[in-house]
DORO-607926 format. One record per residue: residue in one letter; x, y, z of N, C-alpha, C in turn. Coordinates in steps of 0.02 Angstrom, whole numbers, padded with zeros to 5 digits, always signed. Layout:
BEGIN
aXYZXYZXYZ;...
END
This chain:
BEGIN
x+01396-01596+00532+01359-01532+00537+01320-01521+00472;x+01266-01495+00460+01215-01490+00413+01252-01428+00386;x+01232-01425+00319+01259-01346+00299+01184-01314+00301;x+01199-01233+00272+01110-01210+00277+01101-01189+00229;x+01051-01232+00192+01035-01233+00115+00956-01254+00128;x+00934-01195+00085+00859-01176+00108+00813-01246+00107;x+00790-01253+00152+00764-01329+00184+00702-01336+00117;x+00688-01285+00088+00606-01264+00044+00641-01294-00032;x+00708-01285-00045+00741-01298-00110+00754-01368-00121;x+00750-01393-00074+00772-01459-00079+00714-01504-00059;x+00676-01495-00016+00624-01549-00020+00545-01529-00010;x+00538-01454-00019+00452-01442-00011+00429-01476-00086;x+00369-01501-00074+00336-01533-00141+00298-01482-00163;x+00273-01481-00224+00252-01454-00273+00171-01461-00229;x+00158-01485-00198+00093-01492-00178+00090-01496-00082;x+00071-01458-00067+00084-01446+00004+00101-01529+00036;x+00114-01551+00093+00093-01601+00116+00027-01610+00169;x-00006-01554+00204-00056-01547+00231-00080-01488+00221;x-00155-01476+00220-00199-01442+00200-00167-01395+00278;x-00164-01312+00268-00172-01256+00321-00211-01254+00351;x-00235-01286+00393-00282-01291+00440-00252-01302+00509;x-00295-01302+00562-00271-01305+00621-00244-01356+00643;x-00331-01415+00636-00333-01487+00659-00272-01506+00612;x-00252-01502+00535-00199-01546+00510-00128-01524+00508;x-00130-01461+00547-00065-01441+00569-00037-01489+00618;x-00095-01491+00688-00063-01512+00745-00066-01591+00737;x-00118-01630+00706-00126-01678+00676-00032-01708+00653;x-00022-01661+00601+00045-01687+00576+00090-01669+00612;x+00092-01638+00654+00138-01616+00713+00166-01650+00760;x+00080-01705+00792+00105-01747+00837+00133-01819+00817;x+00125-01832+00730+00134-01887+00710+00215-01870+00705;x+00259-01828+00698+00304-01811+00712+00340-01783+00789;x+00308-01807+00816+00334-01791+00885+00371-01860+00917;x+00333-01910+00904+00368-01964+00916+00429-01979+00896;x+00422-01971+00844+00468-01993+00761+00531-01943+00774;x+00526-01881+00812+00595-01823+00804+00607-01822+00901;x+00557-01838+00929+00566-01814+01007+00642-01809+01027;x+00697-01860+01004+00765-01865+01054+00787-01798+01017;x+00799-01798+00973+00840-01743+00913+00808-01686+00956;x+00756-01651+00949+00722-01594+00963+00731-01575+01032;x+00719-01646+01058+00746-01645+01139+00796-01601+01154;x+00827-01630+01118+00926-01618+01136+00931-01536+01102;x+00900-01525+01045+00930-01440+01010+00873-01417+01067;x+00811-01427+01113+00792-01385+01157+00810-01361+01200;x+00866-01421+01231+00908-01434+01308+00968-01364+01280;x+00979-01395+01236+01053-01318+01197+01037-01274+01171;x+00985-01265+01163+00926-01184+01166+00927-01162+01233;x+00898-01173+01273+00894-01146+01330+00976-01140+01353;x+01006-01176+01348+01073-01179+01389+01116-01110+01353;x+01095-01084+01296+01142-01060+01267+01113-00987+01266;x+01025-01005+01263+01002-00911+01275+00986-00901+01350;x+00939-00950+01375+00916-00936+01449+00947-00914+01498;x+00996-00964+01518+01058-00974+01562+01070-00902+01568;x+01158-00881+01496+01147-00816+01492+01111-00774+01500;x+01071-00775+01484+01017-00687+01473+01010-00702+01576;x+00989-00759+01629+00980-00742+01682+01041-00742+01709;x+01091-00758+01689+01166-00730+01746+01184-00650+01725;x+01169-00623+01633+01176-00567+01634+01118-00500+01679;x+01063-00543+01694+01008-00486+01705+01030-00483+01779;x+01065-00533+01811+01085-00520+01865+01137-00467+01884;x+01182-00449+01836+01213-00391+01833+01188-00334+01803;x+01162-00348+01766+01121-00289+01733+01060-00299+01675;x+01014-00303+01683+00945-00296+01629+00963-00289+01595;x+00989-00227+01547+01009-00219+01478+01057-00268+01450;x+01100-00284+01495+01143-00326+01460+01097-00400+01435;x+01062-00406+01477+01021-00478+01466+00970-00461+01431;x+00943-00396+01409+00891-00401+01332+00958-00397+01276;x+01019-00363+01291+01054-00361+01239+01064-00416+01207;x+01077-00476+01266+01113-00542+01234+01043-00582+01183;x+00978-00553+01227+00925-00593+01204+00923-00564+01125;x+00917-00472+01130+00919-00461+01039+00958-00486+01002;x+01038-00479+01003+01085-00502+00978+01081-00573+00965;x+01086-00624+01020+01108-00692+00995+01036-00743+01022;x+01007-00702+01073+00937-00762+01075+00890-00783+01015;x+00864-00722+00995+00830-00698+00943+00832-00746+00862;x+00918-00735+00847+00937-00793+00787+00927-00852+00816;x+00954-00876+00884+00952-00944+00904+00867-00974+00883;x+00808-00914+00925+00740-00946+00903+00748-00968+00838;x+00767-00919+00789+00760-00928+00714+00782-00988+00699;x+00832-01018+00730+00863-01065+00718+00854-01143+00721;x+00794-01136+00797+00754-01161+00806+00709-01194+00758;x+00675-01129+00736+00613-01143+00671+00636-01176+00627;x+00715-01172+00621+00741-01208+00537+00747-01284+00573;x+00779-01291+00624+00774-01357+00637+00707-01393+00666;x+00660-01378+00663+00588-01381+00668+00560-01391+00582;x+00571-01351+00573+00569-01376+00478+00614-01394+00451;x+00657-01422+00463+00687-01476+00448+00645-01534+00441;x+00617-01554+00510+00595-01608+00541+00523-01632+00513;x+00481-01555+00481+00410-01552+00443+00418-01579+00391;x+00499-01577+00367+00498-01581+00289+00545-01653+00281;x+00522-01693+00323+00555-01750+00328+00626-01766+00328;x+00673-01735+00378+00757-01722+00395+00758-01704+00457;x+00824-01740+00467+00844-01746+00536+00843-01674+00563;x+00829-01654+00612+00850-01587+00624+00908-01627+00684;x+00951-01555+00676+01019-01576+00692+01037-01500+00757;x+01059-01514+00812+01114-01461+00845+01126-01407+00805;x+01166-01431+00781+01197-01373+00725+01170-01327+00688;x+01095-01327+00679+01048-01312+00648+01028-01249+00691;x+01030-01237+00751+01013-01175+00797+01052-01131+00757;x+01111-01132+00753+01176-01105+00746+01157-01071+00666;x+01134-01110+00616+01152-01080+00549+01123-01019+00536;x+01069-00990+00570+01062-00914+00556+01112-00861+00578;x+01123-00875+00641+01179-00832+00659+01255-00867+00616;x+01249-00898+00581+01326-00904+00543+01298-00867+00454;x+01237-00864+00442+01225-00857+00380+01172-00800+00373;x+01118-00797+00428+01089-00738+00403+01074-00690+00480;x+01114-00688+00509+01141-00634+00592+01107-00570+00564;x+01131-00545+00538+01082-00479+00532+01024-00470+00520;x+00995-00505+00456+00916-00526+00437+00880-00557+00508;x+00904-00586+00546+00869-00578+00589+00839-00552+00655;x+00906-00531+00639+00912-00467+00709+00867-00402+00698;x+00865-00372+00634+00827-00328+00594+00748-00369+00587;x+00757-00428+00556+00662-00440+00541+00651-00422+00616;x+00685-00474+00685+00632-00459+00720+00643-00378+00778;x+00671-00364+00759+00675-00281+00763+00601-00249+00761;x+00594-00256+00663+00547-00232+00638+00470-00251+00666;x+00473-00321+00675+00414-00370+00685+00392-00351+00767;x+00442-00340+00805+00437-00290+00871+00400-00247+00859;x+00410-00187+00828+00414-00112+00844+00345-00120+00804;x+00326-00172+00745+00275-00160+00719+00196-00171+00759;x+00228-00233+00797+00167-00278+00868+00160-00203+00900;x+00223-00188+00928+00195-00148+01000+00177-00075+00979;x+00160-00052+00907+00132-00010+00892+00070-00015+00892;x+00048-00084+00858-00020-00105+00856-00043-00110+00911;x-00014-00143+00970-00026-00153+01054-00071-00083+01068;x-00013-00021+01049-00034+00033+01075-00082+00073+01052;x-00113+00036+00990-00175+00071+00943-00231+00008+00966;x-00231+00017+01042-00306-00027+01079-00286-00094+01043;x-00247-00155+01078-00214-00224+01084-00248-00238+01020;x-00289-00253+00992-00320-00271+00926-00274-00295+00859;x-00267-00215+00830-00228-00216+00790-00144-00253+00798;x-00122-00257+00848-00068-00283+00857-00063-00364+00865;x-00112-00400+00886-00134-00461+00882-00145-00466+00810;x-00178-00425+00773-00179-00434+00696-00124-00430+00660;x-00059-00388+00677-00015-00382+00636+00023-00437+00685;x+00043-00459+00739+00078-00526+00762+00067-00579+00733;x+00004-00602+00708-00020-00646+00662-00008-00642+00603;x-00005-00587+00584+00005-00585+00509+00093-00588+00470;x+00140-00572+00539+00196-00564+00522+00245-00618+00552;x+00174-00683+00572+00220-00746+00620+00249-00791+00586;x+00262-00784+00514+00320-00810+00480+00367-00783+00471;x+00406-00737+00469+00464-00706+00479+00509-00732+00482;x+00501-00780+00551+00579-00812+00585+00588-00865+00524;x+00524-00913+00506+00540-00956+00456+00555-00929+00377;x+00533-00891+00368+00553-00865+00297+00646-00840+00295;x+00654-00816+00347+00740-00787+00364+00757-00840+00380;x+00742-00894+00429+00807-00937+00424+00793-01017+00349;x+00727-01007+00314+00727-01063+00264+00739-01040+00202;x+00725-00958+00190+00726-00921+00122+00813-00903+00115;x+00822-00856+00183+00873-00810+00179+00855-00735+00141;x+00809-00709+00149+00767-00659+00124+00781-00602+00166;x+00805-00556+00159+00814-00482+00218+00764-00472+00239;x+00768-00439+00308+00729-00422+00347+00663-00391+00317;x+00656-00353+00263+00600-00302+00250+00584-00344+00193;x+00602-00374+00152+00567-00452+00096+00535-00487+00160;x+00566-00513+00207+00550-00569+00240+00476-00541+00281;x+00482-00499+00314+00429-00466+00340+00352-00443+00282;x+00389-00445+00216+00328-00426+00191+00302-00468+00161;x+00340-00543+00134+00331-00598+00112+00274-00637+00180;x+00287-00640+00231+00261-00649+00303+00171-00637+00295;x+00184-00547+00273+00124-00513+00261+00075-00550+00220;x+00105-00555+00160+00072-00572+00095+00050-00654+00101;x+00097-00685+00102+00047-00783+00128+00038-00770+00168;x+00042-00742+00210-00034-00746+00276-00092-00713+00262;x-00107-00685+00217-00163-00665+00208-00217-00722+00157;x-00271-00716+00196-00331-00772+00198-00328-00853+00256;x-00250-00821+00256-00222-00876+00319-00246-00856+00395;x-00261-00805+00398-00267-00743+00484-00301-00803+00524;x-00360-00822+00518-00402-00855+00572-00374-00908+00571;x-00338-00956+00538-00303-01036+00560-00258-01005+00585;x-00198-00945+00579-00141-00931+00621-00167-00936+00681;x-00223-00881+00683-00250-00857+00759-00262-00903+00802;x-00312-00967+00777-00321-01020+00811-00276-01049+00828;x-00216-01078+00809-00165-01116+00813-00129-01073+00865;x-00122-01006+00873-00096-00977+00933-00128-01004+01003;x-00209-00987+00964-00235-01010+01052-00245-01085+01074;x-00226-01101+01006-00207-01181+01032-00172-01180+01067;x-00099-01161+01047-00060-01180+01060-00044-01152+01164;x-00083-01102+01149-00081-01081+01236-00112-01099+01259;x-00185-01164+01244-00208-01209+01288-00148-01271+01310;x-00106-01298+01247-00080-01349+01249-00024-01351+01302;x+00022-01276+01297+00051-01271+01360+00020-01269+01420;x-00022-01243+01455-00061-01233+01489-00089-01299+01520;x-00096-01343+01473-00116-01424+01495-00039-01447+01529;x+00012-01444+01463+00083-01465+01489+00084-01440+01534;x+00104-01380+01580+00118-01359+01656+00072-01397+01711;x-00005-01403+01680-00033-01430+01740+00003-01500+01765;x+00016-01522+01675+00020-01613+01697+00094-01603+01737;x+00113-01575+01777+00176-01605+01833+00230-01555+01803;x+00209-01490+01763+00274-01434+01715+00317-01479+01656;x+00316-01531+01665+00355-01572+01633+00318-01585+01565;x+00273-01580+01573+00215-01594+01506+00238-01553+01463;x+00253-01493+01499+00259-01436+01442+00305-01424+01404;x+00371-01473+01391+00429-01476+01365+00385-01505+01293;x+00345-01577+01300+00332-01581+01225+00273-01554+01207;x+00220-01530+01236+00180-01468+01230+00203-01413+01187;x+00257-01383+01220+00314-01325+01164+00327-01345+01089;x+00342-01412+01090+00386-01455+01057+00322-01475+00986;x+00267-01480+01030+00213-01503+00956+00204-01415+00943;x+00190-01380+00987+00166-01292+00956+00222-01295+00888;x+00289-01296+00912+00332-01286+00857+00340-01332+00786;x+00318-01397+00813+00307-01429+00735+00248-01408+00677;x+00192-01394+00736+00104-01356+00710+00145-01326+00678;x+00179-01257+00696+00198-01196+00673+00236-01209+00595;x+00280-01243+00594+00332-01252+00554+00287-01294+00506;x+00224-01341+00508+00205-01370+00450+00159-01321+00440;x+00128-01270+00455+00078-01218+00421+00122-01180+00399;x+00176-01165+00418+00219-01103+00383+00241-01156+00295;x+00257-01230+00303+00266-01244+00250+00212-01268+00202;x+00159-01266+00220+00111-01270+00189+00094-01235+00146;x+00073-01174+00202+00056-01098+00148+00093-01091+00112;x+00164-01104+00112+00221-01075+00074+00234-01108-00003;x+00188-01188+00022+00206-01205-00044+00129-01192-00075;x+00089-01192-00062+00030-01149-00089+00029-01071-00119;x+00087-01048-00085+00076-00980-00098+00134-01004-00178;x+00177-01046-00184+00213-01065-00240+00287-01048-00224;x+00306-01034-00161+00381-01026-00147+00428-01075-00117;x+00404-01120-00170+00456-01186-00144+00530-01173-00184;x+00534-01143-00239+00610-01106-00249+00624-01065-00186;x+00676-01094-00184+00708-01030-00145+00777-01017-00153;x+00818-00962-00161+00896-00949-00158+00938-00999-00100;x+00992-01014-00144+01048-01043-00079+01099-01024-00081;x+01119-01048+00000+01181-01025+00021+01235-01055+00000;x+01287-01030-00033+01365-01051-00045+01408-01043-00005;
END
């Protein structure tokens, strides 16, 4: 089992490894798709098995209970996701076990960032969709800063803020990439769309480490 020791402390370089851009996000994304596919495979298959499943046998008894399970334990699992996704950017195995280490190490920070990162979107939603597409973009590092920093919810959210700014239009693009790329995956037979997901999340995880080491936060605190 991996322990969770900020993935940024131990091997981001002093010099990004790809320029923040779109094309060399997804570029380095798919050159890693090959190279991680079984690993990623397998923590996707026990992602779903562990939030999906649940959240639809609970909504079958009751709705609330199945957003509950999704705030509570889906929510870290994504986070958990991202760390074993950057793992994989930053040249390391991502591992099973790796879903798991936010909810063993930072459960509240992320239950709270994306609390906040909620209530902040669907305010913007409701000030004419705009602004809320602007602040979704601007606050779509979050999950990776909480599960690679370990930074509380209101650092993590504002750290999010701050390197994404001058970043807005490569985030933005890379979103609507990324909802062409699924969009292709479903056509090709639904099945496409497993590594479709699978490159969105590597894109994601090498621009989040990019900026990050540009922005100069390759220190980061660790866990004991």
């Amino acid at each position: 089992m991996s322990s969770f020791e900020p993935v940024s402390g131990a091997a981001a370089p002093a010099t990004p490894r790809i320029e923040p851009s779109v094309g060399a996000a997804y570029s380095y994304a798919w050159s890693l798709l090959g190279k991680d596919f079984v690993p990623l495979l397998i923590i996707g298959v026990v992602a779903w098995l562990v939030v999906l499943v649940p959240i639809g046998v609970l909504n079958q008894i009751n709705q609330g209970l199945g957003s509950l399970y999704n705030f509570l334990i889906g929510v870290p699992i994504v986070y958990g996701a991202a760390y074993a996704y950057l793992r994989a950017v930053r040249g390391q195995r991502p591992e099973v076990s790796d879903l798991f280490t936010v909810i063993q190490r930072s459960w509240v920070n992320a239950v709270l960032a994306n609390l906040i990162v909620t209530v902040a979107v669907a305010i913007g939603f409701i000030l004419l969709v705009i602004p809320g597409i602007f602040i979704g973009v601007r606050l779509c590092l979050t999950p990776y800063i909480v599960a690679d920093e370990g930074l509380g919810p209101f650092q993590a959210v504002s750290e999010s803020w701050r390197r994404t700014k001058g970043h807005f239009w490569t985030l933005f693009l890379a979103g609507l990439l990324a909802i062409v790329c699924i969009i292709v995956g479903l056509i090709l037979l639904i099945i496409g769309s497993i590594p479709a997901t699978m490159l969105v999340y590597l894109a994601f995880a090498a621009l989040y480490d990019a900026i990050t080491a540009r922005a100069g936060r390759a220190a980061a605190p660790s866990f004991t």
